[in-house]
Each structure stands twice: as C-alpha cells, then as structure tokens.
C-alpha positions as CSV (number, residue, x, y, z in Angstrom):
1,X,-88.4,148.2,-51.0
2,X,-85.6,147.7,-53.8
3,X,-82.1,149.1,-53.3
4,X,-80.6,150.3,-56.6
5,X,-80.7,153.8,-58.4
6,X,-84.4,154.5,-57.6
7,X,-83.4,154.1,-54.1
8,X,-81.0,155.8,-53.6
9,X,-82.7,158.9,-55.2
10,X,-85.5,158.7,-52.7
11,X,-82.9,158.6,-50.3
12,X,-81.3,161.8,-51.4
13,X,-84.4,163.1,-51.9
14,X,-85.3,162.9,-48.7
15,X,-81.8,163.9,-47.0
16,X,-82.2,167.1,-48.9
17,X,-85.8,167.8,-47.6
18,X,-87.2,166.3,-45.2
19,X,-84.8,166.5,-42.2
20,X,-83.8,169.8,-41.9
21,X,-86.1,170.2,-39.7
22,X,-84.8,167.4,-37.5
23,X,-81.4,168.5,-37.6
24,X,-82.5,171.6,-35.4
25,X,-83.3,174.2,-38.4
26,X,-85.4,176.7,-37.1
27,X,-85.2,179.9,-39.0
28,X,-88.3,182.0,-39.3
29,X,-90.8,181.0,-41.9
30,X,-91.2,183.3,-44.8
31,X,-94.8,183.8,-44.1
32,X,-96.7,181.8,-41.3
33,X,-98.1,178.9,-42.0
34,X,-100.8,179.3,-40.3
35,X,-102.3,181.8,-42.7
36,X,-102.0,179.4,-45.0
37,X,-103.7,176.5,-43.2
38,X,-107.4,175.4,-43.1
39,X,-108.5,175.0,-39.4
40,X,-111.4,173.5,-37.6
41,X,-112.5,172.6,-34.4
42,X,-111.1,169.3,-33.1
43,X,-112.8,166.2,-31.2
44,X,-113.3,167.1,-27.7
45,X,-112.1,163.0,-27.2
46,X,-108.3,162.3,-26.6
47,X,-106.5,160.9,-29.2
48,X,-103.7,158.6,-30.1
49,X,-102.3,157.1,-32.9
50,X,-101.6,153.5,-34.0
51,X,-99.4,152.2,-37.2
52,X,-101.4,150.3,-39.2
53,X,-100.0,147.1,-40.7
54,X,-100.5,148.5,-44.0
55,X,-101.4,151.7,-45.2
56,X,-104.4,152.6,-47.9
57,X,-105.1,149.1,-47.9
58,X,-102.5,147.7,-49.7
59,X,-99.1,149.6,-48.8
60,X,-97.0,147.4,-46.5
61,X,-94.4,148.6,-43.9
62,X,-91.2,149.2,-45.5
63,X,-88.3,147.3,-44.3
64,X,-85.8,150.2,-45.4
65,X,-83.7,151.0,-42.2
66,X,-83.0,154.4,-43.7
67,X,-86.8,155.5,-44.6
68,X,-87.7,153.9,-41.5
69,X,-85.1,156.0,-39.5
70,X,-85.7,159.1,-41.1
71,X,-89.2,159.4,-39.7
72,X,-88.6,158.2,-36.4
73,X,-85.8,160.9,-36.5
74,X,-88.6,163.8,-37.2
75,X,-91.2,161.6,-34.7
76,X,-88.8,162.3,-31.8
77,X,-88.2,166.0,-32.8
78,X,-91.9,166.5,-32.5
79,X,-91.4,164.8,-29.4
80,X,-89.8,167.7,-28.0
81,X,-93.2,170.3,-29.5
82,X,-95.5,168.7,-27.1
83,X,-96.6,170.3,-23.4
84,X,-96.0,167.1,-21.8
85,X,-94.4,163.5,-22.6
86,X,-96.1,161.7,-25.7
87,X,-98.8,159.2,-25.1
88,X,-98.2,157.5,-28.3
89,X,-95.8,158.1,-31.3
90,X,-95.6,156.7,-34.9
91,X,-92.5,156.9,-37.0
92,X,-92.3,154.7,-40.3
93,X,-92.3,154.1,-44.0
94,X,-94.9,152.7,-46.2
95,X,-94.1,151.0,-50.0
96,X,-96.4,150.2,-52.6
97,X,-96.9,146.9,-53.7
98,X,-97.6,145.7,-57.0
99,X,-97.6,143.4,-59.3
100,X,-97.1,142.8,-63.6
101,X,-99.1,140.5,-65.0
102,X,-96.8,138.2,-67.7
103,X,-98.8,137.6,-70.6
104,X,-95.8,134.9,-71.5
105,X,-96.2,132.6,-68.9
106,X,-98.5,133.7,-66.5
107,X,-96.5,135.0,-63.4
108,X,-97.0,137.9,-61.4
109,X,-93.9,139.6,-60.7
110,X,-93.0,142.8,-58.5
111,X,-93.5,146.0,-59.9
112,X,-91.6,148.9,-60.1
113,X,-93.5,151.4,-58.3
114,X,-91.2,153.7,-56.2
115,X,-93.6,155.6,-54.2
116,X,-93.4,155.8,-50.9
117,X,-95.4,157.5,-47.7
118,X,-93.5,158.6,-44.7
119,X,-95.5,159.1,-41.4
120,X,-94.1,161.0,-38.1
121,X,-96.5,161.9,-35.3
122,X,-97.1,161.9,-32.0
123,X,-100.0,162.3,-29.3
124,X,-99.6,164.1,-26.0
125,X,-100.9,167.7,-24.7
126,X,-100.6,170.9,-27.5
127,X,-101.5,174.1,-25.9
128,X,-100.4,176.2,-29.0
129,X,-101.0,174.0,-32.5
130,X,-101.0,176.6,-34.6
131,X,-97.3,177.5,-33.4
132,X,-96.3,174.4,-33.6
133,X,-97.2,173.9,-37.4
134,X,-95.5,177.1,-38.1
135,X,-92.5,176.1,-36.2
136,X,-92.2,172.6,-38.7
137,X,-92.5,174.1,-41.7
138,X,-90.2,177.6,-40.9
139,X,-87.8,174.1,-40.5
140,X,-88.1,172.8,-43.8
141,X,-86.8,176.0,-46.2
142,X,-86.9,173.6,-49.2
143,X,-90.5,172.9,-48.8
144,X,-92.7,176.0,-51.0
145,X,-96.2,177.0,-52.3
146,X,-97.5,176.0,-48.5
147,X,-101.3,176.5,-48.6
148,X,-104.3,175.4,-46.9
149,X,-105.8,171.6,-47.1
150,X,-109.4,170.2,-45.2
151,X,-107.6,168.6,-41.9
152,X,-111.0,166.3,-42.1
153,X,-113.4,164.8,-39.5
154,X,-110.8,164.9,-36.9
155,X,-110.4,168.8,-37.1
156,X,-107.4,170.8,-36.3
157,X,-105.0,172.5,-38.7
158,X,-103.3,171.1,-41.8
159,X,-101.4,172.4,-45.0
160,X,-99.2,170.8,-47.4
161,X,-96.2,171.9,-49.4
162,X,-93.7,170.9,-52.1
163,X,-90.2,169.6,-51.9
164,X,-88.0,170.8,-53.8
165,X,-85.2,167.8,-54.3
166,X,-82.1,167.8,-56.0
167,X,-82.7,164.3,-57.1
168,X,-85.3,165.4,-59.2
169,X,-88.1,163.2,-57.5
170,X,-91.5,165.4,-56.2
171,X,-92.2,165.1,-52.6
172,X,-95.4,166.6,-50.8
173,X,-95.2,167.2,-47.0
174,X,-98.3,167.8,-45.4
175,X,-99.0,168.6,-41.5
176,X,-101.3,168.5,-39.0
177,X,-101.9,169.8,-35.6
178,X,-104.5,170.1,-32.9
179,X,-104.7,170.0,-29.1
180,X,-103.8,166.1,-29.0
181,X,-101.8,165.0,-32.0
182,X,-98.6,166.6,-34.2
183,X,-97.6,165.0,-37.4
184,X,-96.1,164.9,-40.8
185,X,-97.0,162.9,-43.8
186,X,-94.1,163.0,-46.4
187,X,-95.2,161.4,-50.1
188,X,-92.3,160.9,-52.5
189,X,-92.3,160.2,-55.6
190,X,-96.2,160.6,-56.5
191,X,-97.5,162.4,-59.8
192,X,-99.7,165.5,-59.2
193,X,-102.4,162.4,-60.4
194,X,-102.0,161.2,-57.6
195,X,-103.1,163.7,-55.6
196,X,-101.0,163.6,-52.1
197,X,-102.4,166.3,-50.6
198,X,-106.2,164.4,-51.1
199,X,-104.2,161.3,-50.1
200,X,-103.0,163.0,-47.0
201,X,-106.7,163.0,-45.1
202,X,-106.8,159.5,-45.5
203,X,-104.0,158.5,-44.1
204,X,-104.4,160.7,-40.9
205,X,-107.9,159.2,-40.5
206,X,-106.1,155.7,-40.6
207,X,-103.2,156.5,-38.1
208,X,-105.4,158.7,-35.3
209,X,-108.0,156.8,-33.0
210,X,-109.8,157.9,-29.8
211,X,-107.2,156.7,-26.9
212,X,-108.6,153.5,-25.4
C-alpha cells in the first residue's frame, strides 16, 4: 500500500473507529446487538482459522505496519472474550491490487485503488457468542445503523455496521460469533456498490476451516 494523503486518511479513519474498542471502551450498547443479528446453528466440527495469502483472490497482504497492527491490536482483545486460550488467531490487512492499462505505450501501471479489508479473529471455546458480539460493538460508539446479515454456511451470529470517520472515508465493520470463532472484518474505503456487508460472507468462508 502507498503512503501519501490517501493513507493517512485511512489511517485516521481507522484511529477514529475501529479501536475503541481495543483501547478497553466498554460502555453499554444503545440497543443489543444481538437483536439485530441474524443467527443460525453452527457446525458441530471445531474450527480454526488460517490467513490466506491473498484475500478474494486477488487482494494481497498489506505490508502497512500500522493496518497490520491495528488488527492484531483488536485480534488480541478478542483474545481476552474466549473461555479458554485461542487455538488459532488471525490479525492483518488486505490491499487491492490493480492495474491501468497505458494506451500510450503499453505498460501496466499500479492503480489507485485505496480499499482496504482488515481481519481480526480468533478460535478457542465461546460459551456465550451472543454476549460477546454485543460486547464488540457496545465498544465501537462510532459504529451505527447495526442490523442483521446471513453469517452463511458456517452458522453463528453476524451483523455489520457503519463507521462514522472524521476523515470522511466509509468504513463497514461486520462481526461474527459462534461457539468456536470471534471476529471482525473492517472494509474501508468501499462504495455501497461494493457491497461490504455481501463481501463480508466471503471472506469469513475464506479465513475459517475445520481444525486439522
């Protein structure tokens, strides 16, 4: 990822939002997210979760340390929800990579896309999801308009909400619980196009595995 302007803003962007709840916020949610989650039964296998070399196919690790230390910050919060120690944790940042075709003289050059996907989760023993989930978002007061999304094949709980960042750029945060796995997925910078919170099933599907 590029340093500059557009990087810093994600960086205040995500200063302002996202780690709140990792610098020990913990007021009382509003309303609880769990009434505003969608919830199914989970897989009766154990899970754990792996960091894929790159992310919806084409999104590589980003070598930000920042972005990369802001969600291993939250990862080792969540750290702390679980019954017992984690069995496996992920904590990164994922960049899109593109290219622009030069009609002049033919090169491909590095695009300008600033989007980026932030994951934090761990895997271990949950013996109350649902208060968990509540407990991350009552942790994120800049984070609105919570409501329910499909947490997908691998069941649970999830729900997503907006950012509200002074920088101006959107960010969706979207979480998921269930009796093996905790996690966040953070999207900055996407267009309601886009479609994050569709994005977000994905992307747990390609982080959680049965545990080997």
């Amino acid at each position: 990822m590029r340093t500059g302007p557009a990087g810093s803003a994600i960086v205040g962007a995500l200063t302002a939002t996202i780690l709140l709840f990792a610098t020990g916020c913990t007021r009382q949610a509003d309303t609880p997210a769990s009434a505003a989650v969608a919830q199914s039964s989970p897989p009766a296998t154990v899970m754990r979760l792996d960091k894929p070399p790159t992310l919806l196919g084409t999104w590589p690790e980003s070598v930000d340390r920042v972005l990369r230390g802001q969600a291993e910050q939250n990862m080792g919060t969540f750290k702390k929800l679980l019954s017992t120690g984690p069995t496996s944790a992920v904590g990164t940042a994922y960049v899109r990579a593109t290219e622009v075709y030069s009609r002049k003289d033919g090169l491909h050059i590095p695009g300008d896309d600033q989007r980026v996907v932030l994951v934090s989760a761990v895997s271990g023993t949950m013996t109350d999801p649902t208060a968990s989930v509540d407990r991350i978002f009552a942790g994120l007061p800049n984070v609105t308009d919570v409501g329910a999304v499909p947490p997908g094949p691998l069941g649970g709980m999830a729900g997503c909400g907006i950012g509200q960042a002074k920088t101006g750029l959107p960010v969706d945060i979207c979480v998921w619980g269930d009796q093996h796995t905790l996690g966040m997925v953070t999207f900055i910078g996407f267009a309601r196009a886009d479609d994050p919170h569709a994005v977000f099933g994905q992307i747990r599907a390609e982080l959680e595995h049965p545990a080997r």
